[in-house]
C-alpha positions in Angstrom: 68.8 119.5 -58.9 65.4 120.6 -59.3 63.0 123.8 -59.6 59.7 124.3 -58.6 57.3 127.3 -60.1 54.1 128.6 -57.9 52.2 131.7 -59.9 50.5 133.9 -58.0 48.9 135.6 -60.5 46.8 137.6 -58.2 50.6 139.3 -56.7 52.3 139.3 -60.3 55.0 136.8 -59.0 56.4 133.4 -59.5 57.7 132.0 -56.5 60.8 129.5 -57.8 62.5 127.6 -55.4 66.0 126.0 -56.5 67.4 123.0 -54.9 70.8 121.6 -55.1 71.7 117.8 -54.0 74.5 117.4 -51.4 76.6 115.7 -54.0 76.6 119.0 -56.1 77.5 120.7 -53.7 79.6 118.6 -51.7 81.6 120.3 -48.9 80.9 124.0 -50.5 81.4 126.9 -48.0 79.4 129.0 -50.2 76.7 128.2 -53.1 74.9 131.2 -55.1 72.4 131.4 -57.8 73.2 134.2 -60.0 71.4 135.6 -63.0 70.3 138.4 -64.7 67.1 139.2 -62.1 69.9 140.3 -59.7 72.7 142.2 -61.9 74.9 138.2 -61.7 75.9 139.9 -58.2 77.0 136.0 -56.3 76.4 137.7 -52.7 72.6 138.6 -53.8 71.3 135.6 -53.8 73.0 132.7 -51.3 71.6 129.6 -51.2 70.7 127.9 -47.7 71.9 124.4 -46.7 69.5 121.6 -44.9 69.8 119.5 -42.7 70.1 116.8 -45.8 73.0 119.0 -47.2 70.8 120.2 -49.7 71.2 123.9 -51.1 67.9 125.7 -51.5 66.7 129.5 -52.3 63.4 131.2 -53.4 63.0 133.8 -55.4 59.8 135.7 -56.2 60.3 136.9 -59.1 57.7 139.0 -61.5 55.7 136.7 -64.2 55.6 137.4 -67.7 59.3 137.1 -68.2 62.4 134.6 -69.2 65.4 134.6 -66.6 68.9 133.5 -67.5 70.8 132.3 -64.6 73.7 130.0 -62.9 74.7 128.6 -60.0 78.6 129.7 -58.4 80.2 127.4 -56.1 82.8 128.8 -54.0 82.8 131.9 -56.2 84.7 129.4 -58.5 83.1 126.5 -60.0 79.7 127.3 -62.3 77.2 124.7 -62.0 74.3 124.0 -64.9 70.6 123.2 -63.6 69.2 120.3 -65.4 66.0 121.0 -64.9 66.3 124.0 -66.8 63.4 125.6 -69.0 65.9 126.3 -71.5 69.4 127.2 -72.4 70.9 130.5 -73.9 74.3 130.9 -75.7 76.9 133.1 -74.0 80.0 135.4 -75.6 82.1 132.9 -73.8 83.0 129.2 -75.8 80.7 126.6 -75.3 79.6 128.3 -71.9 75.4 128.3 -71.7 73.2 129.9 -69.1 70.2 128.3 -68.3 66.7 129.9 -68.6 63.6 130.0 -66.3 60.5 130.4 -67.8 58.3 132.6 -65.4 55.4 132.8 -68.4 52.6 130.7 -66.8 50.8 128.9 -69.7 48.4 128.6 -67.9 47.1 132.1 -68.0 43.6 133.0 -69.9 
């Protein structure tokens, strides 16, 4: 699993791709990552596979914010990233979405 941040500062965005290994995702018909940027709607966001059986999707999404988010697998299983910024607490028992920072520290 893995994420990687671009900032374009000059276009307000941070362009995050999100990559799923073929043993994640083994044999999945359908992988989505869901979140708060689009309303935790699975059929917004699907993630592509390569030819390595790897699941991938990028999002622009504006800086200056935090994201909670998930992956769905087979609009059953829920799949932590590890590579998450962070991790937020849900309503739901021992349940935790994972946060990506799209704050770039590197900003003057």
């Amino acid at each position: 699993m893995s994420i990687t941040k671009t900032f374009l500062p000059d276009k307000g965005i941070c362009k995050v791709v999100f990559t799923l290994p073929e043993v994640v995702g083994d044999h999945a018909k359908k992988v989505a990552i869901v979140g708060d940027f689009n309303s935790w709607n699975p059929d917004k966001n699907l993630m592509k596979a390569d030819k390595q059986g790897h699941f991938n999707c990028t999002l622009e999404l504006p800086v200056g914010k935090l994201y909670e988010f998930r992956y769905l697998i087979d609009d059953i299983h829920w799949v932590n990233e590890w590579d998450a910024d962070a991790y937020a607490p849900t309503p739901y028992a021992e349940v935790y979405n994972m946060i990506i920072s799209c704050v770039d520290t590197n900003e003057k």
